[in-house]
C-alpha positions as CSV (number, residue, x, y, z in Angstrom):
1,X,42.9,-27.9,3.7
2,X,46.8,-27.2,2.6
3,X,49.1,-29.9,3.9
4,X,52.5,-28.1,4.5
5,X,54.9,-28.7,2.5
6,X,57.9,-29.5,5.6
7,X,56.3,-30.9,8.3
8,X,57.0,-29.2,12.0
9,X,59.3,-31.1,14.3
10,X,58.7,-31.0,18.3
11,X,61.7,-28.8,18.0
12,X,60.5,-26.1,14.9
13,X,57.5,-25.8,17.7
14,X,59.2,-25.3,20.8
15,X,61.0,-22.3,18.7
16,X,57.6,-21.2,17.4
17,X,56.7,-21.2,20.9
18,X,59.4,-19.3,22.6
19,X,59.5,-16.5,20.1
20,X,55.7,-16.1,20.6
21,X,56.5,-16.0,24.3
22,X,59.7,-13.5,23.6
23,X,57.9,-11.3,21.2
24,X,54.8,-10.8,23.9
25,X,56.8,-10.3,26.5
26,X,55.0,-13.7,28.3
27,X,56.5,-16.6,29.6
28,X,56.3,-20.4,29.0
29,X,55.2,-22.8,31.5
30,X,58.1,-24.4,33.3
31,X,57.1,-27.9,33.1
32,X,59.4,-29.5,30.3
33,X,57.3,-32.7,29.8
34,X,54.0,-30.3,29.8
35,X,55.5,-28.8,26.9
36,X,56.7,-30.9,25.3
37,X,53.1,-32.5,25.1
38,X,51.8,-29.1,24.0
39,X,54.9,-28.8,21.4
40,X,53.5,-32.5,19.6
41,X,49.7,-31.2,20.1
42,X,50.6,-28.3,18.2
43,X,53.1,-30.0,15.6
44,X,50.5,-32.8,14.8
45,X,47.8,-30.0,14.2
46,X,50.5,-28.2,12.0
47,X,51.1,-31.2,10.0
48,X,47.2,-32.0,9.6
49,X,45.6,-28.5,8.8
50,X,48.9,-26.4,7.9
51,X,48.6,-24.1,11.1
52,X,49.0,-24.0,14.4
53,X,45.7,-24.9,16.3
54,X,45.4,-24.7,19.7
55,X,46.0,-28.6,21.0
56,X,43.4,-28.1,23.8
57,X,40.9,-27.8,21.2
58,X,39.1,-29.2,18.7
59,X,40.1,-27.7,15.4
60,X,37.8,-28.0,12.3
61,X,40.6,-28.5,9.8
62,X,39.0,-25.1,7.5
63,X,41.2,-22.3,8.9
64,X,38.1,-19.8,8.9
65,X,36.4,-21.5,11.5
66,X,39.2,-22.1,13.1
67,X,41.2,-18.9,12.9
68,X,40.1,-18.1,16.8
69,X,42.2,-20.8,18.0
70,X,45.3,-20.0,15.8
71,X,48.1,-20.9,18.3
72,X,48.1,-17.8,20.4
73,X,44.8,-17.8,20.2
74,X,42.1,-15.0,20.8
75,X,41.4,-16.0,23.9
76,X,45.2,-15.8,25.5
77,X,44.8,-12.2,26.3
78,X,41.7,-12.5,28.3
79,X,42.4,-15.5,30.1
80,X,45.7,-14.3,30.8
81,X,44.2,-10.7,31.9
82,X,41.4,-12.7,34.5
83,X,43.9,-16.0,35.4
84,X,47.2,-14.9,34.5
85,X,47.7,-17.7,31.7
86,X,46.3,-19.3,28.9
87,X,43.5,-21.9,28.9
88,X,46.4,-24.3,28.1
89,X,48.8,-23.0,30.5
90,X,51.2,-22.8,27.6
91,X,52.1,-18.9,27.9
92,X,52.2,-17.1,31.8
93,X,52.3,-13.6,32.3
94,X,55.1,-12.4,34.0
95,X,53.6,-11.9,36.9
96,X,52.0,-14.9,37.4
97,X,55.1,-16.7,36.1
98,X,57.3,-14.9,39.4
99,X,54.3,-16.2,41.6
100,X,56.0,-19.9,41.2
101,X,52.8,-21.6,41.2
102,X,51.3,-23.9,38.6
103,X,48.3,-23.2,36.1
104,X,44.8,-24.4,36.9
105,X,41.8,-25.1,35.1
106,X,39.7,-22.2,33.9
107,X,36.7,-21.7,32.1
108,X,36.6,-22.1,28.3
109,X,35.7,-18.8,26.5
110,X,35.4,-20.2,22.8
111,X,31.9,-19.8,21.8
112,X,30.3,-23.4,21.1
């Protein structure tokens, strides 16, 4: 496992994360304390493995095994196809974002 070399700040993540959002045309959940939890999550996995794994799962630390759930991860598209956002609620699509309403829980799809 490669430790980075500069370590992400909450801030290089919430970047990382808006251009993600910006560059898919999605849009980031509203709740400012939500992501900033997500932003830390993400940072802390950064800092550990040297990539962005997804902070609702549990990442493996060898990048191979782990490269499904390389922040956004394979299963964004899906879940945001069937529920209109991630299993994180971290990216919305746009329309669910102009519904107003929160995410919920939905069903994991990573293979165990």
């Amino acid at each position: 496992m490669a430790i980075p070399k500069k370590l992400k700040t909450r801030e290089d993540t919430l970047n990382f994360m808006k251009m993600v959002a910006d560059k898919q045309n999605w849009r980031l959940n509203t709740d400012r304390e939500f992501l900033e939890i997500l932003a830390d999550g993400l940072s802390k996995n950064f800092n550990r493995y040297g990539y962005y794994s997804c902070p609702c799962r549990d990442a493996s630390g060898i990048r191979e095994q782990d490269k499904d759930i390389v922040c956004p991860c394979d299963y964004c598209r899906p879940d945001q196809q069937e529920f209109g956002h991630c299993y994180c609620g971290l990216y919305l699509t746009p329309e669910f974002f102009d519904r107003g309403t929160p995410p919920s829980s939905i069903p994991e799809r990573r293979p165990e």
